[in-house]
C-alpha positions as CSV (number, residue, x, y, z in Angstrom):
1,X,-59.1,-45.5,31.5
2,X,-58.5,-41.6,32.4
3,X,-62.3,-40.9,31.2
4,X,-65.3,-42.9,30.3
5,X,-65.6,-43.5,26.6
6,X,-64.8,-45.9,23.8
7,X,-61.4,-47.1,23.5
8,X,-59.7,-49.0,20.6
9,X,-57.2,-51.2,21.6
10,X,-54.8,-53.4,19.3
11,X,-51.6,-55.3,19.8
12,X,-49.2,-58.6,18.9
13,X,-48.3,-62.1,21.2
14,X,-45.4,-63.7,19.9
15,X,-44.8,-67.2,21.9
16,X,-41.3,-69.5,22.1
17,X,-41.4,-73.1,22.9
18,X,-44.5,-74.4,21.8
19,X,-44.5,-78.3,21.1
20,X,-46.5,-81.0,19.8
21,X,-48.0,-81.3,23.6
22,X,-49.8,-77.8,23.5
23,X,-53.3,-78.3,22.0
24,X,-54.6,-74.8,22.5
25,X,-54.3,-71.1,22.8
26,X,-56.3,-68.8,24.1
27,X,-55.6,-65.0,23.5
28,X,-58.2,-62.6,25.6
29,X,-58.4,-58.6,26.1
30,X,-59.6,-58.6,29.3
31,X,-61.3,-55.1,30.6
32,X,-63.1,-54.0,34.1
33,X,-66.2,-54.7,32.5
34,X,-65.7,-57.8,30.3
35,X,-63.6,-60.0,28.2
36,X,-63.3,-60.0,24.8
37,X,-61.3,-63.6,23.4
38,X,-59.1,-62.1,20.6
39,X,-58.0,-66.0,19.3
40,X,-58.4,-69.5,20.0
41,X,-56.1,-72.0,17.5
42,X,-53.9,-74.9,17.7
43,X,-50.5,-72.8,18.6
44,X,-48.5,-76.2,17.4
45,X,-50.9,-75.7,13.5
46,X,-49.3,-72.1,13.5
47,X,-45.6,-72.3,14.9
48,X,-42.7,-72.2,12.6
49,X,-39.7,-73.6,14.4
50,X,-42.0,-73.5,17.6
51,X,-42.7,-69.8,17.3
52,X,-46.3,-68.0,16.8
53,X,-46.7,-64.7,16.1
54,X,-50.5,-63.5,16.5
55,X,-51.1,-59.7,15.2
56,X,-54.7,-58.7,15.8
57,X,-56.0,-55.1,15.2
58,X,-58.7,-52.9,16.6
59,X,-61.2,-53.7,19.0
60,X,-63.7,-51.1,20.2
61,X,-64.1,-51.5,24.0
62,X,-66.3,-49.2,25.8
63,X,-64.8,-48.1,29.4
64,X,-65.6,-46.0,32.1
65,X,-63.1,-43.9,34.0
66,X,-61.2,-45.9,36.2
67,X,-61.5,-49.0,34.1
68,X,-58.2,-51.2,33.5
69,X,-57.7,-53.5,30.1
70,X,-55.0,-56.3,30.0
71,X,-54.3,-59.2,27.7
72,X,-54.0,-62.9,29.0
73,X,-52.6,-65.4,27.1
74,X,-53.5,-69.4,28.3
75,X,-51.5,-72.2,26.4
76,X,-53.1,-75.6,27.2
77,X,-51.6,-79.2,27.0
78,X,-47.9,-79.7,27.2
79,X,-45.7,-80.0,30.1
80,X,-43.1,-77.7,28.8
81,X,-43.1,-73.7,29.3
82,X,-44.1,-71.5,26.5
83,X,-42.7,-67.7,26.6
84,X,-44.4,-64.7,25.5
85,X,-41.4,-63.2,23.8
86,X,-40.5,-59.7,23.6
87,X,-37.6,-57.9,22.3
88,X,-35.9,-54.2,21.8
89,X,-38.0,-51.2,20.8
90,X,-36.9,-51.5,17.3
91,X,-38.2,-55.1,17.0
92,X,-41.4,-55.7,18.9
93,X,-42.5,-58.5,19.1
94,X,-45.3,-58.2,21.2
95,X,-47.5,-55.1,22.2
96,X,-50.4,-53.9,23.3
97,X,-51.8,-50.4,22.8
98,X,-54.9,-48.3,23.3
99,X,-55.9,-45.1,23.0
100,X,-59.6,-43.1,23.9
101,X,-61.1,-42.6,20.3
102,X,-64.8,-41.4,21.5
């Protein structure tokens, strides 16, 4: 974060290759000060064609100068690899974005 205040951050994880194996997912915003879990679900309940798509919108995260923010994703279960899938600018897939609102 460039200065402290409160930041609103939102964003999209859209995973490939999730099979019957994977039991769970686990979607986080994690900042310098704490993490914030953004979903847990059965990724195999959600997929179509072994795809999930998971939009979520704004948190409000208060950071202090200095302070970094990342998301982590953590499929469970399974042996097989799961990809967080991305794409060209004009069809994103998955983001993440933030901006200083206070």
């Amino acid at each position: 974060a460039p200065a402290t205040g409160k930041y609103q951050f939102s964003g999209a994880v859209t995973l490939t290759g999730v099979v019957a194996g994977h039991t769970n997912c686990v979607i986080e915003l994690v900042t310098s000060n704490r993490v914030y879990q953004v979903a847990n679900f059965h990724p195999l309940n959600m997929s179509s064609g072994g795809v999930v798509t998971w939009p979520w919108s704004v948190m409000l995260v208060d950071m202090d100068a200095g302070d970094t923010a990342f998301v982590r994703v953590t499929v469970s279960g399974g042996t097989k690899v799961v990809d967080v899938y991305g794409g060209a600018a004009a069809a994103l897939y998955t983001f993440f974005c933030g901006c200083r609102i206070v």
